[in-house]
C-alpha positions in Angstrom: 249.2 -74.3 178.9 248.0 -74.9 181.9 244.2 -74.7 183.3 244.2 -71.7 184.5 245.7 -70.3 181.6 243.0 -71.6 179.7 240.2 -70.0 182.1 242.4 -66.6 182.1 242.0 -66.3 178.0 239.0 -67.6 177.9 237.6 -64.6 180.3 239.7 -62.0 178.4 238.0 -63.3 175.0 234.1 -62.9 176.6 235.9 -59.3 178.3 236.5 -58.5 175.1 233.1 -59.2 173.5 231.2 -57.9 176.2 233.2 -54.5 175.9 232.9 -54.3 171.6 228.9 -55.2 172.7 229.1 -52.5 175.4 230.3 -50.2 172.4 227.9 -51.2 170.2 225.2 -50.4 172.8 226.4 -46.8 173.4 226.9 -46.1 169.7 223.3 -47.0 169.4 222.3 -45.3 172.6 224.1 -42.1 171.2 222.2 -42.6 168.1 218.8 -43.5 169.3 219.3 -39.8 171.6 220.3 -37.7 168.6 217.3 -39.0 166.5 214.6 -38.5 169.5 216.4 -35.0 170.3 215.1 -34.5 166.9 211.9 -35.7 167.2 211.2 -33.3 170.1 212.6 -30.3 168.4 210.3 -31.4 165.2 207.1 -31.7 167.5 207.8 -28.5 168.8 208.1 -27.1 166.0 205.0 -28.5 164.7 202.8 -27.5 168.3 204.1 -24.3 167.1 202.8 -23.7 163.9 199.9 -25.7 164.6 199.2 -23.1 167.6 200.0 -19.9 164.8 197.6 -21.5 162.5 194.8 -22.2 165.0 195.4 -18.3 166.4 195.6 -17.2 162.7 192.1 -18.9 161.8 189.9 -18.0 164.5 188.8 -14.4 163.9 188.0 -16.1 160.6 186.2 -19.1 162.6 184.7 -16.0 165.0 183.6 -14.2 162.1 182.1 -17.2 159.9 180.0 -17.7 163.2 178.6 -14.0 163.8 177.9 -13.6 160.3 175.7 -17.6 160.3 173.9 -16.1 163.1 172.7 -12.8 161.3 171.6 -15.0 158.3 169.8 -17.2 161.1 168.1 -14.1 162.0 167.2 -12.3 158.7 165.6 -15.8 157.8 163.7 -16.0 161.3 163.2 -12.5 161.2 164.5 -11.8 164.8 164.7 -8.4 164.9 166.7 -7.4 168.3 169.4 -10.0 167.1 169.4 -7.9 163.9 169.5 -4.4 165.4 172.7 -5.7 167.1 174.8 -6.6 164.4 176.9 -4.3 163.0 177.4 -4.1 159.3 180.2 -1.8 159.0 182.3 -3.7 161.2 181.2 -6.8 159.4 182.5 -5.4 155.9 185.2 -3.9 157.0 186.0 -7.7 158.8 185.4 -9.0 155.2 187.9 -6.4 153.3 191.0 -7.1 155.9 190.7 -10.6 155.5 190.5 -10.3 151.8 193.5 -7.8 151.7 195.1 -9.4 154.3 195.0 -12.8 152.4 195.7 -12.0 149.2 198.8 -13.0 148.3 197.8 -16.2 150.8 196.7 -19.5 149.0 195.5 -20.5 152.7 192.8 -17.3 153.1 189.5 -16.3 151.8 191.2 -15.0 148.5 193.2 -18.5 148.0 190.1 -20.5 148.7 188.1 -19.3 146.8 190.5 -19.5 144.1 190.1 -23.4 145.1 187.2 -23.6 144.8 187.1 -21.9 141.2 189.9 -24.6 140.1 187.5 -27.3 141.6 184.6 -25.9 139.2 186.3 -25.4 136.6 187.6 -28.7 137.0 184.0 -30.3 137.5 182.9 -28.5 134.3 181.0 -30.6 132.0 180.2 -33.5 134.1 176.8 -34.4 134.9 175.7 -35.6 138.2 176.7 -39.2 137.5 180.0 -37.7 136.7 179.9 -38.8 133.2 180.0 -36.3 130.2 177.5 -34.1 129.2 
C-alpha cells in the first residue's frame, strides 16, 4: 500500500469516528431537548397552580386581616373602626368558607381538623414533652 493509501484510510477511520461522535452528540442533543421541553411544561404547570392557590387563599388572607383589625379595635376600644365593620358580612364570609371547604383538607374545615390531630396527638405530654 502505498502512502497515500495509508493517509486516505487513515482519514476515512477519524471520518468515521467523528460522524458516530456527531451521532452520539445529536442523540444526546435530542434527549437533553425532550427532557427540558418537559421541564418547561412542568414549571408551567406548577406557576399555574401555584397562581390558583395564591388566588384561592387570599379572600381567606383578606379576611384573616379585616377580622385581626376588628379584634385590634374591640381591645383598643376604637369605636369609628368598629361602627365600620360589618358583622353580617363577616359571618356570612365565615359560613362560605366553611361550606365551601368542607370536603377540602386544605380550608378552614381541614385545618382545623389538623390541628385537632396535632392535639390529640400532643395529649398527655407535659411541657418538657415527657409523660404526664
Amino acid at each position: 500500500m502505498d502512502p497515500q493509501g495509508v493517509v486516505l484510510m487513515a482519514l476515512e477511520v477519524a471520518l468515521e469516528a467523528k460522524r458516530e461522535e456527531t451521532g452520539r452528540m445529536e442523540a444526546s442533543l435530542r434527549a437533553d431537548f425532550v427532557a427540558f421541553v418537559d421541564k418547561v411544561k412542568n414549571r408551567s404547570m406548577l406557576l399555574t397552580v401555584k397562581q390558583d392557590l395564591i388566588a384561592k387563599e387570599a379572600p381567606k388572607a383578606k379576611f384573616v386581616e379585616d377580622f385581626m383589625v376588628f379584634i385590634e379595635a374591640i381591645e383598643n376600644g376604637h369605636l369609628h373602626i368598629l361602627n365600620n365593620f360589618d358583622e353580617k358580612t363577616m359571618i356570612n364570609t365565615v359560613s362560605t368558607m366553611m361550606n365551601s371547604d368542607a370536603g377540602n383538607i386544605g380550608g378552614l374545615v381541614g385545618e382545623y381538623e389538623q390541628c385537632g390531630a396535632m392535639v390529640d396527638a400532643t395529649k398527655g405530654t407535659n411541657s418538657v414533652g415527657n409523660g404526664p
